[in-house]
N, C-alpha and C positions, 0 to 999 in steps of 0.2 A: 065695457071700455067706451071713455067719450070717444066723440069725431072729434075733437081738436086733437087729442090722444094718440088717433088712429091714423090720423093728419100725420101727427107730427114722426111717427115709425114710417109711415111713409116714404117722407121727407126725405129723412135719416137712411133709409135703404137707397134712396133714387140717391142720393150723395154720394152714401159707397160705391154703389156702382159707376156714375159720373166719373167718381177718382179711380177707380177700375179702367174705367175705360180710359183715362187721359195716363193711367201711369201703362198701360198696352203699346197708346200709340206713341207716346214716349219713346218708348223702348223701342219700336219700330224705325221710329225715326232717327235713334240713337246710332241703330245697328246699319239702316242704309245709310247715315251721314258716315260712318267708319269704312263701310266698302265703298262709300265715293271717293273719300282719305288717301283711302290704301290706294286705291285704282288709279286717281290720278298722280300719287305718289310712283308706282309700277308703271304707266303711263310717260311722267317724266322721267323717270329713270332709262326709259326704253329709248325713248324720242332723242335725248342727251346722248346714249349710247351709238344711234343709228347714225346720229349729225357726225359725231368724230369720226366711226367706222367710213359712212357716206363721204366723207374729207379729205380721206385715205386714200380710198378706194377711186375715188373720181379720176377722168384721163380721158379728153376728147379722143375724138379715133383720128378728126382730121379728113375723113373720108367724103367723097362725093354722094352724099345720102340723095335717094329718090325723091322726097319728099319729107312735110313737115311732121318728124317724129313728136317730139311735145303736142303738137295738135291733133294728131293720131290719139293719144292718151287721152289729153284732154276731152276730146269729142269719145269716148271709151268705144273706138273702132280696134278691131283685130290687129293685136301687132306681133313685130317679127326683131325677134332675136336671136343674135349670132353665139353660140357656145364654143370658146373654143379652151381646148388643153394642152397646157407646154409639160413637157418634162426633164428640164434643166435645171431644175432649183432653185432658188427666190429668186423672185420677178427682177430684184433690182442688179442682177445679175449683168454684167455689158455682154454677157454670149447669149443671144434671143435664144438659139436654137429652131426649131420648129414644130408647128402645132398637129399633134400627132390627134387630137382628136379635134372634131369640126364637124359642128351642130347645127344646124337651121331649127328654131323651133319659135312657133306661128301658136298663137293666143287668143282666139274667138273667144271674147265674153258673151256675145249674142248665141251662138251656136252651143257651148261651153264643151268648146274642143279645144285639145291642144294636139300641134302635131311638132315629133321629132325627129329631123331627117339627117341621117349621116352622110357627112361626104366622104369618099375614101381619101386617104392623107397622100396618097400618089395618083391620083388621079389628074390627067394631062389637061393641064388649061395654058392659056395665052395671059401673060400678065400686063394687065393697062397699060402699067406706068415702066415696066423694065422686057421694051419688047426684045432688046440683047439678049436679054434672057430667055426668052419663049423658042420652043414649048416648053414650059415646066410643070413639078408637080404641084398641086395646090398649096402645100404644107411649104413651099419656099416662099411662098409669098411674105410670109412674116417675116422669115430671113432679111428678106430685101428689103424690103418697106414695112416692116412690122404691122399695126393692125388697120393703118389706114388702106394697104396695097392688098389684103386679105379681105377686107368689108367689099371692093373693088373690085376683085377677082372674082367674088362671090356673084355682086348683081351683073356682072358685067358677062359673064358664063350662062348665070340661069334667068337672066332677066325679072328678078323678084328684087324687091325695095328690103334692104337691112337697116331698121329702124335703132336699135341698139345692139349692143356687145356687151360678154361679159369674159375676159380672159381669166382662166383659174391653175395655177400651178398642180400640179400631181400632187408633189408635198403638201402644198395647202389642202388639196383633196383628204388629204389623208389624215390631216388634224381636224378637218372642220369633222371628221367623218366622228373621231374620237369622240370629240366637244358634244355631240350631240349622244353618245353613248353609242354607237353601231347602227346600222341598218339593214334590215331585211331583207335580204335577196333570194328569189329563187333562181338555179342555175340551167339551164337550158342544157346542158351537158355534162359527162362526169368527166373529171380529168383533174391530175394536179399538178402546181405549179410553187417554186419557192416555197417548199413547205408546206403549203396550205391544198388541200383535198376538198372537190366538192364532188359532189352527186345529183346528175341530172334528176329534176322534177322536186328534188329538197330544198324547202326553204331552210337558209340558214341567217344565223345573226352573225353577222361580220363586221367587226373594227376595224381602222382606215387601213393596218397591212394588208389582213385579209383582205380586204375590199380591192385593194391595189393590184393584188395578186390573183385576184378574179379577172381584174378589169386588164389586164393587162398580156395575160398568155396571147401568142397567136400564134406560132408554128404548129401547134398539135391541135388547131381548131380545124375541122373538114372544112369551114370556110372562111378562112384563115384571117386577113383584116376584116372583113366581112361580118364576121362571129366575136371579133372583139370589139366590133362598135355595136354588136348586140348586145352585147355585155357591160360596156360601158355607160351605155343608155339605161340600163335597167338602175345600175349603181347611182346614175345621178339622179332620177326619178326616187330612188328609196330618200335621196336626200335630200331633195327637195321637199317631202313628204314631212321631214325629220324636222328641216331647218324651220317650218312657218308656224311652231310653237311658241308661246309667249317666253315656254323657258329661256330659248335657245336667244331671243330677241332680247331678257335681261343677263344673258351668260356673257359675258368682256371676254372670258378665257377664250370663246365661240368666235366675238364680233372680231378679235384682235388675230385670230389664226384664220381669220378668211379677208382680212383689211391689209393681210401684210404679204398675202398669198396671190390678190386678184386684183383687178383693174376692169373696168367700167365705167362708160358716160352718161349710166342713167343718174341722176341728182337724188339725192332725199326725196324729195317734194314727188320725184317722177319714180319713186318706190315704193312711197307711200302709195300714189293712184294706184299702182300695178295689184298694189296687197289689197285695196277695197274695193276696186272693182271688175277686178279680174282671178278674185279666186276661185267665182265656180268653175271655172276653165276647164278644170283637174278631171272633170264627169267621165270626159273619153280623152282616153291619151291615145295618140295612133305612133306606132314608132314605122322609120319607114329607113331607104340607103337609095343613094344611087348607086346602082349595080353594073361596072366594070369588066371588064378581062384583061389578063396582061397580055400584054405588047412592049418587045424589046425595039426601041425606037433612040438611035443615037448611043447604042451602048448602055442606054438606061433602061430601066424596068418600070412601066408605065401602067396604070391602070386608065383602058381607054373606053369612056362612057358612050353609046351609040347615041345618035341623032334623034333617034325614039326615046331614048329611057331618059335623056335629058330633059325632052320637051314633058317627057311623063312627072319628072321630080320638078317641075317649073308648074305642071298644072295643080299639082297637089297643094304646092305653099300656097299659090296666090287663090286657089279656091279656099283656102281657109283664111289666107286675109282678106276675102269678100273683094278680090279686082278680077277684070276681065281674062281670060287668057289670053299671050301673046304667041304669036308662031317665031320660036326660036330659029335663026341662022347658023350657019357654018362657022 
């Protein structure tokens, strides 16, 4: 064989391959340009979904906040939000009723703790703005002044900064629970309630009734409100858990049974930060209560928190929002 010959097969193979390799990265390039497509097509789909839900959902509290919340976020320092739960039926109901559950939960990105603190719903506090009314239990705050007199009652009791709120109907609890398919709970105790049976130490998958009907028992708990804000906590942790899938983020059915169920002052923009920079949060979750006794005070039934166990649920939030402790008063 000549060398021009041998040249030329050369050539002819280094070609083939050349077009090998360009019809490779082609295809390469074909296949990432289509999942960047899709992605930011899924992307805006989500972002579009969140702005309407976020539109919705939005409702200053009005409250005397400690401090600047947006700047909290922004600067991605430990923040604190207020959980609470009604169960009188859509929000836009003119009978408020009152908030039978009532959460403190605290979000260290730097630490990546979250802590969640029950307050009992009769627990005896002094309300800022309706001293006529004091002493009350905390669950009337909303009654009276809805959620601006309840963010207020809060820091003004445990001297800790409530940065945002999120208020969520029972109903809506119970759809958003659907929308997401169920969630996980283990039961702390066996007992049934409304139909629904569980079994201490079994994890079960439960749908929003079931879920309701967990959350909800407390006469036959041995620690009676106490045991169903153990329980209630666990239910919203499975759903939290549940909710910060992309499904659930492109689900309307999802966005619109929790848009038309809750209220909240956090903004889009100020959801967006919470979801990028505060999701490894989740590492340690600590659930926690302030622990009461009753006391018949005025013909009422009062759960009354000692001077210790106050200052004790005042040191916990603000050590995990990274502030100094203060020595709570009378």
């Amino acid at each position: 064989m000549s060398a021009d010959k041998g040249d030329e097969i050369k050539r002819h193979k280094h070609h083939r391959h050349h077009h090998r390799h360009h019809r490779v990265r082609n295809t390469i390039l074909i296949i990432v340009g289509l999942l960047v497509v899709v992605g930011g097509v899924f992307a805006a789909i989500a972002w579009k979904n969140l702005a309407s839900t976020t539109n919705d959902m939005y409702q200053s509290s009005g409250a005397d906040k400690q401090r600047n919340a947006s700047k909290v976020l922004s600067d991605k320092k430990p923040v604190s939000i207020l959980l609470l739960g009604t169960d009188t039926g859509d929000l836009g109901r003119d009978d408020k009723g009152r908030t039978d559950t009532i959460i403190v939960m605290t979000i260290n990105p730097k630490t990546k703790k979250t802590t969640m603190t029950s307050l009992p719903r009769d627990m005896k506090v002094n309300l800022p703005d309706y001293p006529q009314y004091s002493p009350a239990k905390i669950n009337a705050a909303y009654a009276y002044g809805g959620i601006k007199e309840t963010i207020n009652t809060v820091q003004t009791y445990l001297k800790v900064p409530i940065d945002y709120y999120v208020l969520v109907n029972m109903g809506g609890l119970k759809k958003a629970i659907n929308q997401v398919g169920g969630v996980n709970v283990t039961s702390p105790l066996t007992f049934s309630y409304n139909g629904s049976s569980f079994t201490e130490g079994k994890s079960e998958h439960m749908n929003g009734e079931t879920a309701l009907n967990f959350s909800r028992m407390r006469h036959e708990d041995p620690q009676g409100d106490y045991g169903r804000q153990t329980r209630q906590r666990l239910v919203i942790t499975a759903l939290l858990r549940e909710s910060i899938s992309y499904k659930t983020v492109l689900n309307t059915k999802f966005l619109n049974s929790i848009s038309s169920q809750s209220k909240t002052d956090l903004t889009k923009s100020q959801m967006t930060k919470l979801a990028l920079s505060y999701r490894n949060a989740d590492k340690t979750v600590k659930s926690d209560h302030a622990q009461g006794t009753s006391q018949m005070i005025g013909g009422q039934s009062f759960e009354v928190v000692s001077s210790t166990e106050k200052q004790r649920v005042s040191n916990v939030i603000r050590d995990n929002l990274g502030l100094k402790r203060v020595q709570l008063t009378e």
